[in-house]
N, C-alpha and C positions, 0 to 999 in steps of 0.2 A: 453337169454331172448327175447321173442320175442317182438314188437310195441306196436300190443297188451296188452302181460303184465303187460307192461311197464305203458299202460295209465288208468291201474285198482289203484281206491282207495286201502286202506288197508283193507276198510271190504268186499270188492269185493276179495282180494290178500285172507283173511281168508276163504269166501266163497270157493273161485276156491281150495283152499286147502283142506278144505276140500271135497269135492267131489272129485278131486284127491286121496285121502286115503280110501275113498269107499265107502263117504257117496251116498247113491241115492239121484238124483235129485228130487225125489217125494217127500222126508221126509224134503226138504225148507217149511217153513214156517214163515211168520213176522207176529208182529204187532204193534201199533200205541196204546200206553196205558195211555190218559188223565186222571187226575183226572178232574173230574165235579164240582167243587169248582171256576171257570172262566170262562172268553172265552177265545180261544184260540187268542195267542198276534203271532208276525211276528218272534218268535223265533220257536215257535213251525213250522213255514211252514219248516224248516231243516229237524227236525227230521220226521215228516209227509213226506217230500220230498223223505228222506232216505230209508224209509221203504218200502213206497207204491214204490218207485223208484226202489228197490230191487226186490219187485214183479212183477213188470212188467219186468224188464231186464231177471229174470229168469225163467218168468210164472208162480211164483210162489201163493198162498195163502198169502191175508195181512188182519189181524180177526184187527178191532175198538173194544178195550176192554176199558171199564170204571172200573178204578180202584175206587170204592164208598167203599173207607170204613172206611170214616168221615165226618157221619150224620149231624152232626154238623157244618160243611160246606159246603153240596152239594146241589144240588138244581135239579129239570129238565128239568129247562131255560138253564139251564151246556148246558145239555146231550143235548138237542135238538138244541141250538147253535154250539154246537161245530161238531154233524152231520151234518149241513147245511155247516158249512166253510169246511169242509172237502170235501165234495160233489162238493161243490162251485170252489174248487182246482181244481178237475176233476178227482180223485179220487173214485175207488170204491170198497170197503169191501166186504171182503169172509162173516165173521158172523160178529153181532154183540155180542156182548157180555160183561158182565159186573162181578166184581168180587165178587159181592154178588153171584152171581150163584152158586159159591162156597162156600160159608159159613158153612154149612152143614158136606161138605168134610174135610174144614179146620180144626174144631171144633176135627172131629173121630182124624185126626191125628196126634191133639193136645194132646188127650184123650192119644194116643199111644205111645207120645213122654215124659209124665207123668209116662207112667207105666212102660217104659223103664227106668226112673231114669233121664231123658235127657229134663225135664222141672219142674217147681215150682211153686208152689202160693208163692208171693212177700207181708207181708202185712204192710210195712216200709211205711214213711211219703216219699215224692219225693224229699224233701230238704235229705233226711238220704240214701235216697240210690246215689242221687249223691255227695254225699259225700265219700260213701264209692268206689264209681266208679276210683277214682283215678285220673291222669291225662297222659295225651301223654310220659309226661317221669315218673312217679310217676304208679307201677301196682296197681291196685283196689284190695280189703280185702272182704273176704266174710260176706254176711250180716247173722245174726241170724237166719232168715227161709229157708236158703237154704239149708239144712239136712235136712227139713221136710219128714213125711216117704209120700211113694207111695198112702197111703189108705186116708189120711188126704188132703194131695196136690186134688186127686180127687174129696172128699167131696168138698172141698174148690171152684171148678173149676164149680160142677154139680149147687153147689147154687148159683155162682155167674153169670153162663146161668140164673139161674132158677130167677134173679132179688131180693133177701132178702139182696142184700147190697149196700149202696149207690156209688157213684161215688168217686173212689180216696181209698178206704177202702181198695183193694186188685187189684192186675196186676200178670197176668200168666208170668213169664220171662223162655226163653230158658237157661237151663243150661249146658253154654259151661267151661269158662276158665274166671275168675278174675283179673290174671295178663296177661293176652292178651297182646300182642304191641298192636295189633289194637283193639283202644277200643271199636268199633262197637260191637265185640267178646266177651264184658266181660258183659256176663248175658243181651243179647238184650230182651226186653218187647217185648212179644208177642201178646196178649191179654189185653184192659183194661174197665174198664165198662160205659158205655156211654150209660144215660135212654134218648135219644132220637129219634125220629123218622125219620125213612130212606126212603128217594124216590122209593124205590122198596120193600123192606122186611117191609115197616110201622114199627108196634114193636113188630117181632117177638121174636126182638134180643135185647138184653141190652148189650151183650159183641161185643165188635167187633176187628177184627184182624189187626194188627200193618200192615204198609205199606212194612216194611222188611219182615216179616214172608207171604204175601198173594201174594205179587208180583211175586216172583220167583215160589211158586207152583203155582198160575194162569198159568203162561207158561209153566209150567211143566202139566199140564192138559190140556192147549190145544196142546200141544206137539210142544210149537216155538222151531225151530232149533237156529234162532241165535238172543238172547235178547239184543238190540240196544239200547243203551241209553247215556243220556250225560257225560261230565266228572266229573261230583261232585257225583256219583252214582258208581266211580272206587274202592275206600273205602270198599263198600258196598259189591264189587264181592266176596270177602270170605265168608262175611255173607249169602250172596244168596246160593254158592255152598254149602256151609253146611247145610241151609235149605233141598237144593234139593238133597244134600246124603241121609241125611235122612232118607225123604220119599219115596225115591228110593227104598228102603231093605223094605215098605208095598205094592209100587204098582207095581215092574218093569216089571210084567206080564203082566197087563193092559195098562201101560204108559212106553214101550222101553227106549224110546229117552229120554236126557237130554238135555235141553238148553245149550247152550253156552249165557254168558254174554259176551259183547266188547262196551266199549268205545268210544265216537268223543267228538269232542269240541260242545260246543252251540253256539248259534246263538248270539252273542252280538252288539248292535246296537248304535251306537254315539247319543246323544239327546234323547234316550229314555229310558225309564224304562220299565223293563223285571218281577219287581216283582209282582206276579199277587196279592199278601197285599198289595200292592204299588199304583197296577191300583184302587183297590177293593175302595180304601179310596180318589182316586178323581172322581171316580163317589158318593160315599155315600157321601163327602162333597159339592158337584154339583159343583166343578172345572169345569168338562165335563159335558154333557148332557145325557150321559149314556155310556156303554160297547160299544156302534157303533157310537159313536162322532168319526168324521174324524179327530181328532188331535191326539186319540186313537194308538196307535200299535197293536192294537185288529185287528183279521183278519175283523172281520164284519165292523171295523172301515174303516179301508182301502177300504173293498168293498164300503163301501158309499160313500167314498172320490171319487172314481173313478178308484180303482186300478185295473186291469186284473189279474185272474190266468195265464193268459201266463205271465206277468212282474214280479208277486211273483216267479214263476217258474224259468224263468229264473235266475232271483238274487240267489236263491239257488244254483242252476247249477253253476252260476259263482262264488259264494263262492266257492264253493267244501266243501268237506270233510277233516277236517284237524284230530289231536291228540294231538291238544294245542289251549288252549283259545285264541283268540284273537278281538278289535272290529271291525268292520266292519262300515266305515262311511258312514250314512245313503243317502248320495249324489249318491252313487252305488245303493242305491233300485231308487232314483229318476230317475237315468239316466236309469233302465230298463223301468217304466213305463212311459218316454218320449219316448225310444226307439219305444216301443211298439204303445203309442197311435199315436206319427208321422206317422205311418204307416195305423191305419187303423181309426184315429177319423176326418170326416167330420170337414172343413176348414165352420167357419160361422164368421160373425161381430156384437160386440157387444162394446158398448161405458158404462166403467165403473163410468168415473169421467168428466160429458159432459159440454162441453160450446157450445153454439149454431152459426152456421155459416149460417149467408144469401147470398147466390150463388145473388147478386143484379142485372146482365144481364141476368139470366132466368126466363125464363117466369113466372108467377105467377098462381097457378093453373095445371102448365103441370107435368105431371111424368112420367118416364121411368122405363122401367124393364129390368135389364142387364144379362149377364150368365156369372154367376159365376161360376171356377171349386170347387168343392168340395175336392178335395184334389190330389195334384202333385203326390202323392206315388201310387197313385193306379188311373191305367187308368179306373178300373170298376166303379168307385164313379160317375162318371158322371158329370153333373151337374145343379145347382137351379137356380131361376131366382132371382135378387136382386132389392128393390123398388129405384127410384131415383127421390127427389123433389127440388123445390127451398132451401129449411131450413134444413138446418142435425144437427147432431151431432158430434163433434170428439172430442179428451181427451182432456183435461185443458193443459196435459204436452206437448201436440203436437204443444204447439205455444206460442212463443216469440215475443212480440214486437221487441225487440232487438235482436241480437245472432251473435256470431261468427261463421266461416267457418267450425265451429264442429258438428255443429246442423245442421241435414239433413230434421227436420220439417219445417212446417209452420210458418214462420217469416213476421211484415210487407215487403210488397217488395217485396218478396220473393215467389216461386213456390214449390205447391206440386203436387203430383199424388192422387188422391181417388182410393184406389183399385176399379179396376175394372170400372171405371166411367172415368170421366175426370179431368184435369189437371187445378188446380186450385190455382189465386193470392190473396194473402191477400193486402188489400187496408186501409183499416180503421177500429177502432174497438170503440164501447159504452161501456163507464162507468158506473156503479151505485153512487152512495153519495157517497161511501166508497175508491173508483176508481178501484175497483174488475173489472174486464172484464166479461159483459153479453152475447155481440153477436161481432161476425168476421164478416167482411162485407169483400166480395170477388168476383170475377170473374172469369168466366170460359173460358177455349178455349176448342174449338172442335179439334183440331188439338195435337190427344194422341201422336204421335208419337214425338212428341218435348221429347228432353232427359233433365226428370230432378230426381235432387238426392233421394226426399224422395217420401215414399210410406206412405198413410194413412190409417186407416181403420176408418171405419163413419157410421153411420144408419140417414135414414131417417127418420125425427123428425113426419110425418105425417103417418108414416108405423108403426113407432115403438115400439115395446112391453114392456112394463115395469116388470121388473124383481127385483126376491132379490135373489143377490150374498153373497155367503158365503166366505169370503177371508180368509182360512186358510193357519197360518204358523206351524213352530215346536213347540210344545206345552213347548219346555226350549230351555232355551236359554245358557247351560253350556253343556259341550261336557260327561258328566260324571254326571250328577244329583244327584246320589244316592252316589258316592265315597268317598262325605267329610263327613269323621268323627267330623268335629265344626259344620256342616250345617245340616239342613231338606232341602231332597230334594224339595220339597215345593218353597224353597226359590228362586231357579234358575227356576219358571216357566216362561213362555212369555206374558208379558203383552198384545202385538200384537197377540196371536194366534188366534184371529179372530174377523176379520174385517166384518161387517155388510152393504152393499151398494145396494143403492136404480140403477139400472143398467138401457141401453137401449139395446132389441137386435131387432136383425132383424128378420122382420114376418114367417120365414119360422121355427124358431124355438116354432110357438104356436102348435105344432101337437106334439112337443117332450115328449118323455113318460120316467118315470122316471127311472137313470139308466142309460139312452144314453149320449156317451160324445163325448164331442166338441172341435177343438180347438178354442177360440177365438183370430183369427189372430190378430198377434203382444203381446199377453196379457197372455197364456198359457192355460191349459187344467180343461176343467171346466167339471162337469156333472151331470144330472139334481136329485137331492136330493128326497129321500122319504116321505118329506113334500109338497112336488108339487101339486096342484091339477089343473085341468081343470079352475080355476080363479085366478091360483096365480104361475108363474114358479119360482120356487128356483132353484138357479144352487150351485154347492162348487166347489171352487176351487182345483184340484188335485194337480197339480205342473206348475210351472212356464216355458217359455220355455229353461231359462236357469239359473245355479243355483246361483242363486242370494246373497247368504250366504257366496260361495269366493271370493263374492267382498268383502261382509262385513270383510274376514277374510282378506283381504291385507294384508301385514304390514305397518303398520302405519311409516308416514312419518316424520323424524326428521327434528324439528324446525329452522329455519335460523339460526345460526348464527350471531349473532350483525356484520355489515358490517365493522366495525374497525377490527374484530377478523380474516377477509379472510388473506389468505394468498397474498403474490402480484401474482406471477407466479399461479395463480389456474388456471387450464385446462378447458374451458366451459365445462358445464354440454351436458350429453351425450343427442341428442334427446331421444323422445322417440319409436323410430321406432325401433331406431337403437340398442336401448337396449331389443325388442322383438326379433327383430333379432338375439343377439347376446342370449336371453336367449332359444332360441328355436334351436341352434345350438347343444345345449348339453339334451335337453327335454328326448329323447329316452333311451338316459344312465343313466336316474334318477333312482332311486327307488321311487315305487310308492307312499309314503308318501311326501316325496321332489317335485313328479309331481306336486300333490296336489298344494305347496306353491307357487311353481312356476307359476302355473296356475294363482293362484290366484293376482299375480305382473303381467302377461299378462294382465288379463282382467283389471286391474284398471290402467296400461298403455294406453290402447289402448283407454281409453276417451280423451286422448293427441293426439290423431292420425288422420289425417286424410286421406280420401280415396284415394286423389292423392299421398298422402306415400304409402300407403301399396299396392295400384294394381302394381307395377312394381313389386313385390314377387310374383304375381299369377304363375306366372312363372317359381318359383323355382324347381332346376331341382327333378326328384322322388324322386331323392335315398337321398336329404337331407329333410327326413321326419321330422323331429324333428321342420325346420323351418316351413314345410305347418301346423304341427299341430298349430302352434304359428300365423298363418295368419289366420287359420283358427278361431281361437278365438277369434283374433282383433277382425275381417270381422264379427263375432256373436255380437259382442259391438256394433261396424257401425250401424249394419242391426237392431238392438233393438232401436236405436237411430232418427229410421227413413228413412237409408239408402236405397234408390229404389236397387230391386234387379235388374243388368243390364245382358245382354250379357254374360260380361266380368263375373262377378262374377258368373252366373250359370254356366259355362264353368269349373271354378275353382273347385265348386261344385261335378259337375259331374266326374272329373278328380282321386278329393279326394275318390268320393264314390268306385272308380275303384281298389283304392291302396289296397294292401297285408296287409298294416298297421291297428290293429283295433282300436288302440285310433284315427286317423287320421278318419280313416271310422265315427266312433261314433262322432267327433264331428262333421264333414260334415252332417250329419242323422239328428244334430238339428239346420241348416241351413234350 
C-alpha cells in the first residue's frame, strides 16, 4: 500500500474504490443537504467541509439541496442564512436546489408504490400504531388497515392530496415487514398531512413527504454518487436502500446511478450545544440576542465574533474524519483562530479597565507620534504612527503599590516599558474618600535602552477614542450541558458570558470598518461588531490570547495540613520550576487528553516562577522537546504578567518556531 493510501480517510479509501472497480470519474457527485428549520451551528462546518472538500479533491459536482419538507418549521431566513455561511466558508455550489422540486415526482411514485401492493393508508390514532410498533427486542403486530385493497388505499391517498381531511386523520406508511429487527423497517410513515404553508410550494400541498422517503430519492434524482451523512443516520441506510430499490425498477432508464449512503462521526463540541431545538429556544427566550450572538456556535455567530473561514477550516482538517463519535474540546477551535488571527490581525493598543497615569517631568501640552509596527508575523503590515502625551491610560491590573519579584508590572518604585514610547517610574499615587486609586504620578526617562522587565500597553487620554467592548466568554460553563439527565441544560449557562465595558483605544482605530479584527496587545483578539457606526465603535471580543479556562481547570490545591499532623522527616516541598521541569520531561509521551491537564498544572505553576528560574532552560537542548514545550508555557504566564519581551526570550522564540515539533511550534505562534 502505497503513502498515499495510506493517508486517505475511509470515504476517500470508498471513493478510490470504487472507481477502481469502474466507476467513471464523471458519474462523482456530492452534496450538502440542510434542513432550513436553523442556522447552520459549528457542527455542520464537518459535514459542509466533507463534501465540498470531496469536490474539490476530485473536481467533482457538490449541488446545496434544501431538504424543506416541514412547513411547519422552515422559514427563508433558513435558506438564505445558511447560503451566506456556506458562501462565507468559501465554498461554491454546482445547483442549488431544494426538495420540494420534487414533490410531484415523489407523490407519482408513491401512487406506484400503492398499486404495487408495497404502500398503505394508515388510519390508527399515533398512540395505537406505536404501540403496535413493537420494541428493539419485542417485533411489531400488524395494524387493522394494512390489508387495505389497492383501489381504496388510492382513494384514500387522491383525497388526502386533495385536502378533505384534517391533520392526523390518516399517514401513507411504506409496507415493508412488522417484525423487522430494525425497527426503522417496520411500516415507516411516508407521507402525513400538514394544512400549512411552505416557503416555496405556498399551499399547493397539504401532504408532505417524510424525511426517510424524500431524502434518499432526492439523491437518487440528482444522481449523488456517494450520500455523506452523520452516524445517527447509520440505522437509517437500509431504509434509504429500500427506498431507492424501489424506485429503481420505475426509473433506471432515466436515472442509471444509485447512491451509495456512508457514514462519519459528527462534529461534537465541549461547552456547547449542537441541538438546533436547543439553540431555537435561547434565542426565543432572549438568553442570546439572536441566531448571530457571538456566544452562539451558530456559523454566523462565530463570524461576528470574529472567526475566519480559514480557522473554521482548518479545525475541521485537524479534526479529520473519524467512524466514532467523539468531543472535541472547544480549546482546538480557539487555538485555530489564534493561530490564524496571530498571523495576519493588526497589533493596535487599547485600555479596557483604565486608571490614569500623569508622566509629571513632561511637558504639559507637548505630544509625540511614535511608529508602531503593526504586526511581528507579517513584514507587509507595515506600520501606524501612535499619539504620545503627558496623561495616558494603562490597566487598573497593571499596578501595585506593593508586589513581589513576580509582578513584572508597574509598582511604586518600580520601572516599566510603554510599548513603544518610554520607560517609565511610578513615584506616588492619589486617592479618592474611598482610597480607590485615581491617578499614577510618574516619571519618564528618555534613555529606552535601559533593560527593564515589563512591557505596557497605554493610550493617550487626550488621543483617545471611547469604545464599547463586548467581553464574550463560553456561553456554559459545564463541559457537557445537555448530558444530565436531573438537569436543563439551561442550568449550566454562564453568568459571565458577557461582559459590557465602556473601553479606550487608540486613534487610529476610528477609520475601522465593521468586521476588521485586531489584536489588542496584551489583551486578545477583538473585532469591530455590526452594531458599529461612524459615532459609536463596538468591538467583541473573539478569544483571548491564551486559554484562560486551563487555568481555571488546574487541579485544585489540597489544604494544609494542621502543622501537628507533618510528619518530622517531610522532604521540602519541590520548587516550582523544578516541578515544570520535571513535568514537561514526560509532556510528549502523553496522550492528548493527559496533555491537556498537564498543561493546565504548568500554567498555574508557572505564577510561582520567576524569570531568572526559567531563562537558564531557554537553552534546553532540541531533542528534549517535552521540556521547551513546558518553558514555553511558563514564558506565556511571564509575558501575560507584564514580562518585557527581551533578546534572550525572542531568541527562544524563534528557535521554537524552527522545531519539527507542532505542539512546540503552536505554542511558540502565541508568544
Amino acid at each position: 500500500m502505497s503513502e498515499e493510501r495510506k493517508s486517505l480517510n475511509f470515504l476517500e479509501q470508498i471513493i478510490e474504490e470504487d472507481l477502481a472497480n469502474g466507476m467513471p470519474k464523471s458519474n462523482l457527485r456530492f452534496r450538502f443537504p440542510p434542513e432550513p428549520n436553523g442556522y447552520l451551528h459549528i457542527g455542520h462546518t464537518k459535514a459542509i467541509g466533507i463534501s465540498f472538500g470531496l469536490g474539490e479533491k476530485y473536481n467533482a459536482p457538490v449541488n446545496l439541496r434544501f431538504d424543506d419538507t416541514n412547513p411547519a418549521k422552515e422559514e427563508q431566513e433558513y435558506v438564505d442564512a445558511i447560503k451566506e455561511d456556506v458562501a462565507w466558508l468559501g465554498y461554491k455550489w454546482d445547483k442549488e436546489l431544494y426538495s420540494s422540486d420534487y414533490f410531484q415526482q415523489l407523490y407519482d411514485w408513491a401512487v406506484q408504490l400503492i398499486k404495487d401492493g408495497k404502500a398503505y393508508v394508515d388510519s390508527q390514532t399515533s398512540e395505537a400504531m406505536a404501540e403496535q410498533k413493537g420494541t428493539p427486542t419485542q417485533p411489531g403486530v400488524d395494524g387493522p388497515y394494512r390489508n387495505r385493497t389497492v383501489e381504496e388505499n388510492l382513494d384514500l391517498f387522491e383525497r388526502m392530496k386533495a385536502g378533505e381531511f384534517n391533520e392526523g386523520e390518516h399517514i401513507l406508511r411504506a409496507k415493508i415487514d412488522m417484525q423487522h429487527p430494525n425497527m426503522l423497517m417496520r411500516d415507516p410513515i411516508m407521507y402525513r398531512i400538514l394544512k400549512k404553508h411552505h416557503h416555496r410550494t405556498g399551499d399547493d400541498w397539504c401532504i408532505y413527504p417524510m424525511y426517510d422517503w424524500t431524502h434518499g430519492e432526492s439523491d437518487y434524482l440528482e444522481q449523488i454518487s456517494h450520500s455523506l451523512c452523520s452516524l445517527e443516520f447509520k440505522p437509517h441506510r437500509e431504509l434509504y436502500n429500500w427506498f431507492k430499490d424501489q424506485v429503481y425498477d420505475y426509473s433506471k432508464t432515466e436515472y442509471p446511478l444509485l447512491p451509495k449512503q456512508r457514514e462519519f462521526a459528527r462534529l461534537n463540541l465541549s461547552y456547547t450545544i449542537m441541538s438546533k431545538r436547543k439553540l431555537l429556544q435561547l434565542v426565543n427566550d432572549k438568553v442570546v440576542a439572536g441566531w448571530d450572538d457571538p456566544r452562539m456556535p451558530t456559523i454566523s455567530g462565530l463570524r461576528r465574533r470574529g472567526y475566519t473561514p480559514a480557522a473554521l477550516r482548518k479545525f475541521v482538517e485537524t479534526v479529520g474524519v473519524a467512524k466514532r463519535d467523539n468531543v472535541i474540546d472547544v480549546s482546538l477551535l480557539e487555538f485555530c483562530i489564534r493561530e490564524d488571527l496571530n498571523k495576519t490581525a493588526p497589533r493596535v493598543m487599547a485600555v479596557l479597565d483604565p486608571v490614569k497615569v500623569v508622566i509629571t517631568n513632561y511637558p504639559e501640552g507637548k505630544e509625540e507620534w511614535f511608529d508602531a509596527e503593526n504586526n511581528p508575523e507579517d513584514e507587509a503590515a507595515g506600520s501606524r504612527k501612535v499619539p504620545f502625551s503627558r496623561e495616558i491610560y494603562i490597566e487598573k491590573d497593571d499596578f501595585k503599590e506593593e508586589a513581589g519579584s513576580k509582578f513584572f508590572r508597574l509598582k511604586l518604585g518600580g520601572e516599566v516599558r510603554l510599548k513603544n514610547a518610554y520607560i517609565i517610574q511610578a513615584n506616588d499615587v492619589v486617592k479618592d474618600a474611598n482610597g480607590d486609586i485615581t491617578e499614577i504620578h510618574c516619571t519618564y526617562s528618555e534613555d529606552t535602552s535601559k533593560k527593564v522587565k515589563g512591557t505596557l500597553h497605554w493610550v493617550s487620554i487626550k488621543h483617545a477614542v471611547k469604545a464599547e467592548v463586548r467581553e464574550y466568554d463560553r456561553l456554559f460553563m459545564d463541559e457537557a450541558p445537555d448530558s444530565h439527565q436531573d438537569k436543563d441544560f439551561m442550568d449550566f449557562l454562564n453568568p459571565d458570558s458577557l461582559k459590557i465595558i465602556e473601553a479606550y483605544v487608540e486613534p487610529s482605530l476610528v477609520e475601522a470598518k465593521v468586521g476588521d479584527r485586531f489584536q489588542f496587545q496584551r489583551l486578545g483578539y477583538f473585532n469591530v461588531d455590526n452594531d458599529a457606526t461612524s459615532d459609536k465603535l463596538v468591538f467583541n471580543k473573539t478569544v483571548g490570547l491564551r486559554d484562560t479556562w486551563a487555568k481555571q481547570e488546574a487541579p485544585v490545591k489540597q489544604e494544609a495540613k494542621p502543622q501537628h499532623a507533618k510528619p518530622q522527616n517531610q522532604p521540602p516541598k519541590k520548587k516550582a520550576i523544578d516541578v515544570i521541569q520535571q513535568l514537561g520531561k514526560k509532556y510528549t509521551n502523553l496522550p492528548e487528553a493527559k496533555q491537556e491537564k498537564v498543561k493546565a498544572e504548568i500554567l498555574e505553576l508557572a505564577k510561582d516562577v520567576t524569570y531568572e528560574e526559567l531563562q537558564p532552560l531557554f537553552n534546553t537542548a532540541a531533542k528534549k522537546v517535552g521540556t521547551r514545550i513546558a518553558v514555553a508555557l511558563a514564558l506565556g504566564v511571564l509575558l501575560e504578567n507584564g514580562l518585557d519581551k527581551n533578546s534572550e526570550i525572542q531568541e527562544f522564540i524563534d528557535k521554537a518556531l524552527e522545531d519539527s515539533n507542532d505542539v512546540l511550534v503552536a505554542e511558540a505562534q502565541t508568544l
